[in-house]
N, CA, C and O atoms as a GROMACS GRO file, in nm:
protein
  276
    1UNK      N    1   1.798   1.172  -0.019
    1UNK     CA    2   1.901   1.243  -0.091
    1UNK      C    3   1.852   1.274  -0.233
    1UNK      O    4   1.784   1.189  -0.291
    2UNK      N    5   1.887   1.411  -0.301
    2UNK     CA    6   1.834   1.452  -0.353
    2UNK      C    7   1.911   1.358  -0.519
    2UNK      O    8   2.029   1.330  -0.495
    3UNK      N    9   1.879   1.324  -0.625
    3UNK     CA   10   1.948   1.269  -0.712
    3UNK      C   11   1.863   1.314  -0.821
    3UNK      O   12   1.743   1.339  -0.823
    4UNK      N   13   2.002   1.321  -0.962
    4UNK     CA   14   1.900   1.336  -1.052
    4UNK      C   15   1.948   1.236  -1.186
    4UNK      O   16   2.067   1.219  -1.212
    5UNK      N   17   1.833   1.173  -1.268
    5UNK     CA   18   1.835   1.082  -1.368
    5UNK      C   19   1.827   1.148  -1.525
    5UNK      O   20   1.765   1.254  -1.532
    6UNK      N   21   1.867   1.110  -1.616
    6UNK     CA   22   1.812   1.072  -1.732
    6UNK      C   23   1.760   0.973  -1.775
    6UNK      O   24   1.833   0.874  -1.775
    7UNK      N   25   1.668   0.960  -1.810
    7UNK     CA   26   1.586   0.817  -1.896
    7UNK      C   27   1.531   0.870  -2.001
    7UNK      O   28   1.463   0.972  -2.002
    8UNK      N   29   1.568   0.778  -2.122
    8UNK     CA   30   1.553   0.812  -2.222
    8UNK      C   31   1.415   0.736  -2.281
    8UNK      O   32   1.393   0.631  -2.221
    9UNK      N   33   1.311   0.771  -2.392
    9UNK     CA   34   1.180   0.729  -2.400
    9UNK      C   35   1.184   0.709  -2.539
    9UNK      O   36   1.277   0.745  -2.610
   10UNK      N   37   1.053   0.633  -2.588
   10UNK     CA   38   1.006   0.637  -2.694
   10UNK      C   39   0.855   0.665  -2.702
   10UNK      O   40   0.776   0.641  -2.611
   11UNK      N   41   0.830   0.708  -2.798
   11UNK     CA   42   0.660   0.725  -2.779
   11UNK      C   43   0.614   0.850  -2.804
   11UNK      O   44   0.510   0.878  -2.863
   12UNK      N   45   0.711   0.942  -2.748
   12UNK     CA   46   0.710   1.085  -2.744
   12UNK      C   47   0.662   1.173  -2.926
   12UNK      O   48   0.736   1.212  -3.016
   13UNK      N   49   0.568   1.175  -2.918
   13UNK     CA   50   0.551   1.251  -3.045
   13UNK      C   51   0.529   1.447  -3.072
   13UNK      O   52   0.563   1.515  -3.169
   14UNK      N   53   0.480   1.475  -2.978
   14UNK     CA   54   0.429   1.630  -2.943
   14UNK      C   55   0.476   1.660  -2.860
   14UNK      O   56   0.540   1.586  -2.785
   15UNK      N   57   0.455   1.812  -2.843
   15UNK     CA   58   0.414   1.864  -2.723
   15UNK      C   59   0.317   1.841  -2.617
   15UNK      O   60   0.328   1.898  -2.508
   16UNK      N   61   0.241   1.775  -2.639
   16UNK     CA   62   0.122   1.725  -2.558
   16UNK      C   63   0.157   1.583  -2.506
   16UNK      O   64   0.090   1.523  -2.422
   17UNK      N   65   0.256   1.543  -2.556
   17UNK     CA   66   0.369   1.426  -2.502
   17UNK      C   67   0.411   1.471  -2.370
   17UNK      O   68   0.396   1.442  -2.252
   18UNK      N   69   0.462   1.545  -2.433
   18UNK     CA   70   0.596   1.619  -2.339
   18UNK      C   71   0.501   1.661  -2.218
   18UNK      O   72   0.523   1.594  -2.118
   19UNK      N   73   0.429   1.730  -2.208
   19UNK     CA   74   0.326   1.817  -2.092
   19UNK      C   75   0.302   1.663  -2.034
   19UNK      O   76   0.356   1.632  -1.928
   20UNK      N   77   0.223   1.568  -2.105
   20UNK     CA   78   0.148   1.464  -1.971
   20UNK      C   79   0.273   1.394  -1.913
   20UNK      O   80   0.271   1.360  -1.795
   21UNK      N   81   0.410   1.365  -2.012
   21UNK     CA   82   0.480   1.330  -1.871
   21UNK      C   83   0.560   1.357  -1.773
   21UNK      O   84   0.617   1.277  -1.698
   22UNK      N   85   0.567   1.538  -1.773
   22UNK     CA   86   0.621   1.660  -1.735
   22UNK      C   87   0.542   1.593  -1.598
   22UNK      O   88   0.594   1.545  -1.497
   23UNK      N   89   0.361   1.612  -1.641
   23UNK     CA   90   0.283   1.637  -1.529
   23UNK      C   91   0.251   1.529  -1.423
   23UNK      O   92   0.225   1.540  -1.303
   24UNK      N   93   0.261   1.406  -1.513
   24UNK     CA   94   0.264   1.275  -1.493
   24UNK      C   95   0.365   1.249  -1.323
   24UNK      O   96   0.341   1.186  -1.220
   25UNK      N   97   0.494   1.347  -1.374
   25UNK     CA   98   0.590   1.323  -1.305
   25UNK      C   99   0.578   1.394  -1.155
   25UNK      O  100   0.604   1.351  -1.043
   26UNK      N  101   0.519   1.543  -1.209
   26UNK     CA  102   0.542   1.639  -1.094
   26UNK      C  103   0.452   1.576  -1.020
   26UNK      O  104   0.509   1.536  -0.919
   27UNK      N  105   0.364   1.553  -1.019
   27UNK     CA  106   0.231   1.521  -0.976
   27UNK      C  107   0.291   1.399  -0.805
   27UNK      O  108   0.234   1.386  -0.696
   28UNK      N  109   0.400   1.347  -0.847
   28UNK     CA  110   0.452   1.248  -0.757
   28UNK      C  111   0.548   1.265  -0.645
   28UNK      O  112   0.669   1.277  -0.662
   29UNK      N  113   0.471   1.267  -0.492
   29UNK     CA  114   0.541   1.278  -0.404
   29UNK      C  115   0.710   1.213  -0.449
   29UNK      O  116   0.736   1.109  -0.510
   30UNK      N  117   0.828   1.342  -0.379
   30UNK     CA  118   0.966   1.288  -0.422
   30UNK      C  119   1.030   1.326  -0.525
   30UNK      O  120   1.151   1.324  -0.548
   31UNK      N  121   0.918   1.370  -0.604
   31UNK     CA  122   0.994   1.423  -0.744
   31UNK      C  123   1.034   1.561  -0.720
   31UNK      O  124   0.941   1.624  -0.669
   32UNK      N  125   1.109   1.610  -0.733
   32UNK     CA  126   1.117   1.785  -0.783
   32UNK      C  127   1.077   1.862  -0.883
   32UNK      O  128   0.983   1.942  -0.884
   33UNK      N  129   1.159   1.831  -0.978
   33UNK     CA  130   1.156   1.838  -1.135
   33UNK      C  131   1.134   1.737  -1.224
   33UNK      O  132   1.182   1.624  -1.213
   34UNK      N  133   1.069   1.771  -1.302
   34UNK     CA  134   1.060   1.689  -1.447
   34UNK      C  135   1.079   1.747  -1.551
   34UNK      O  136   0.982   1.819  -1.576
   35UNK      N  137   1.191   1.755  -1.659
   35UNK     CA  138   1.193   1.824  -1.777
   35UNK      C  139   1.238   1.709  -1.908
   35UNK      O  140   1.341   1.648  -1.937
   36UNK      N  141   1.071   1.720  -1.977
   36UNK     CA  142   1.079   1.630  -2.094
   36UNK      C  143   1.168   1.717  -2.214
   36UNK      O  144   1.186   1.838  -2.204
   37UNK      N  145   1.215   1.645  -2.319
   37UNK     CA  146   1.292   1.649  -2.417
   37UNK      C  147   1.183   1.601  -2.499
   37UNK      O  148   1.131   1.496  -2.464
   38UNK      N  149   1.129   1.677  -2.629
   38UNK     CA  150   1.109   1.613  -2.722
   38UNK      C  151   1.227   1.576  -2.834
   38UNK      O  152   1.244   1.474  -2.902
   39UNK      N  153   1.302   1.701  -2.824
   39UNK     CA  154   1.428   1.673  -2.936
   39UNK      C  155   1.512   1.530  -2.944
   39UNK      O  156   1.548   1.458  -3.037
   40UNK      N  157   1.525   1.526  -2.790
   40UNK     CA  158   1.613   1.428  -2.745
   40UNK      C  159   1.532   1.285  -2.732
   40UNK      O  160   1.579   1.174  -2.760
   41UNK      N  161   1.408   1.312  -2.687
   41UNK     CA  162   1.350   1.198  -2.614
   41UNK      C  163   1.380   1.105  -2.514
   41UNK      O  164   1.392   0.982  -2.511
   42UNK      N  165   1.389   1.226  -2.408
   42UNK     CA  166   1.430   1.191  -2.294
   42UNK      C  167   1.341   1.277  -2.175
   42UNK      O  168   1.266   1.365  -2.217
   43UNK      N  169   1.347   1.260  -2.073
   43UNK     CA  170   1.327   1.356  -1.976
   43UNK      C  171   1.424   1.352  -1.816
   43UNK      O  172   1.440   1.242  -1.763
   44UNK      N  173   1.466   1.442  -1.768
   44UNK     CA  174   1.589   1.444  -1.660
   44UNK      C  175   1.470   1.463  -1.546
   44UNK      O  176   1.379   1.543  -1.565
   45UNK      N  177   1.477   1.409  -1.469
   45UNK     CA  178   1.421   1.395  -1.324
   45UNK      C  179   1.490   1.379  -1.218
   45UNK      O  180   1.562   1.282  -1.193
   46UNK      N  181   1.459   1.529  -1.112
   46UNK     CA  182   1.526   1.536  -0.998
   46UNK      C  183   1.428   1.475  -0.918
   46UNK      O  184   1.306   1.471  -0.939
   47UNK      N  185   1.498   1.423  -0.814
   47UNK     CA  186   1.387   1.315  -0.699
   47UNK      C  187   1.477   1.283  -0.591
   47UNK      O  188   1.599   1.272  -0.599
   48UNK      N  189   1.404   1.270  -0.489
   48UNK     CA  190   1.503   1.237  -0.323
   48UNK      C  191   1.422   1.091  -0.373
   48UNK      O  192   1.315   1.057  -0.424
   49UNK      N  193   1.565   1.021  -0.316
   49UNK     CA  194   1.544   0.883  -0.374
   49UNK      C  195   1.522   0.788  -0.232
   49UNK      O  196   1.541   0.667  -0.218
   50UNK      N  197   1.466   0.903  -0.119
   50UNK     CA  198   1.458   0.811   0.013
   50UNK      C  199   1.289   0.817   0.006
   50UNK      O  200   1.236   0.753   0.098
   51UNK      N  201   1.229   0.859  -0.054
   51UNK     CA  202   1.096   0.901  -0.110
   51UNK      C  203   1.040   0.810  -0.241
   51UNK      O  204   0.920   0.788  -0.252
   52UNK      N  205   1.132   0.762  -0.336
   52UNK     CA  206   1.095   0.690  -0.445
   52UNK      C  207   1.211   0.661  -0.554
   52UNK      O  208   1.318   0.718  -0.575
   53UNK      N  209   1.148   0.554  -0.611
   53UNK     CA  210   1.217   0.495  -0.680
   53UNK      C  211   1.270   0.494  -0.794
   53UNK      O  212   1.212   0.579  -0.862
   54UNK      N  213   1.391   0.419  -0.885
   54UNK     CA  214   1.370   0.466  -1.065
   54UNK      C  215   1.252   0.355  -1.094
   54UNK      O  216   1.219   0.353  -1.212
   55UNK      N  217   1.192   0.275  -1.021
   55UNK     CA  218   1.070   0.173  -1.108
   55UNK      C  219   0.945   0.212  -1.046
   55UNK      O  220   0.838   0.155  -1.066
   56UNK      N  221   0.965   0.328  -0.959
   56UNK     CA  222   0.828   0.349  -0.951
   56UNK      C  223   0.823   0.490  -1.051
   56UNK      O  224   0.713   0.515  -1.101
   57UNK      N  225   0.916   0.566  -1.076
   57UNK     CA  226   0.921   0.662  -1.196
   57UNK      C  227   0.923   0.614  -1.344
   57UNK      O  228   0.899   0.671  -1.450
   58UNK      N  229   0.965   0.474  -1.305
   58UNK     CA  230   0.952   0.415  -1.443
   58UNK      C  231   0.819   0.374  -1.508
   58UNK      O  232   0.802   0.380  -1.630
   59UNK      N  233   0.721   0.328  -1.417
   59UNK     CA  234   0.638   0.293  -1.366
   59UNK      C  235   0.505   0.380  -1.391
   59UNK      O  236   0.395   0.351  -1.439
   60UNK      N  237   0.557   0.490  -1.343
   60UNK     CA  238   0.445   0.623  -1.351
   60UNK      C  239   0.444   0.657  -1.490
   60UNK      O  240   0.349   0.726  -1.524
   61UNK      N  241   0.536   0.621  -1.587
   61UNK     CA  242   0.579   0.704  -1.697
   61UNK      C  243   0.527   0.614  -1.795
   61UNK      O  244   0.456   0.660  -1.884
   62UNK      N  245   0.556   0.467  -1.790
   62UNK     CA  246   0.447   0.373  -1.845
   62UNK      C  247   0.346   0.342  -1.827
   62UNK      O  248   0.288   0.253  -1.889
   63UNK      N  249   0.300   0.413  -1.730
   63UNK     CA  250   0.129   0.420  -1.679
   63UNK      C  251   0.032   0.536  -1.789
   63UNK      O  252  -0.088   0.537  -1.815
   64UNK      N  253   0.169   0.648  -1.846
   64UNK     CA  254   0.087   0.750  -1.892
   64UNK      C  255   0.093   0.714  -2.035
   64UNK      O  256   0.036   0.795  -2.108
   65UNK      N  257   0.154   0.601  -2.100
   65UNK     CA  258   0.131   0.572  -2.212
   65UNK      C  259   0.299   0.537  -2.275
   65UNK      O  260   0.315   0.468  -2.376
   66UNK      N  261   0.394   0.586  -2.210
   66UNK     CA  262   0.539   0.620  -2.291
   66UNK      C  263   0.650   0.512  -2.235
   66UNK      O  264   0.675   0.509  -2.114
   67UNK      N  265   0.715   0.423  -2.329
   67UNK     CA  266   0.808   0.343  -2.321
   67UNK      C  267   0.934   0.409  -2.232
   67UNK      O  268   0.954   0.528  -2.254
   68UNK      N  269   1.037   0.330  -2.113
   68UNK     CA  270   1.131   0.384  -2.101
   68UNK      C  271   1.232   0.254  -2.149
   68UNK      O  272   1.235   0.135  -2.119
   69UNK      N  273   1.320   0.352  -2.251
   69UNK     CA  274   1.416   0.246  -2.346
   69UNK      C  275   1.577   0.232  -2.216
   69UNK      O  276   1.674   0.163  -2.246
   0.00000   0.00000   0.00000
């Protein structure tokens, strides 16, 4: 089923933030979308959640360098 999250980050400084964990994300069977926020510091992720998890997205996202608060 298709679901979608907010999680909010820290770490985020650029645009070049924003792109690796845009890509970080797409890159992962299950995901749909990934749209980072630098303003906000956040990013909303659509994902079928029979496919994956919020700790393995959490997971992926602290793998690429960025805190999820």
């Amino acid at each position: 089923m298709k679901k979608l999250i907010n999680i909010s980050l820290s770490g985020l400084g650029c645009e070049h933030c924003v792109d690796t964990v845009n890509k970080t994300l797409s890159n992962i069977d299950g995901i749909y979308r990934a749209n980072t926020s630098l303003d906000d510091s956040n990013v909303e992720v659509e994902y079928d959640d029979s496919l994956i998890n919020f700790d393995d997205i959490k997971s992926a996202i602290e793998n690429a360098g960025y805190n999820v608060i």
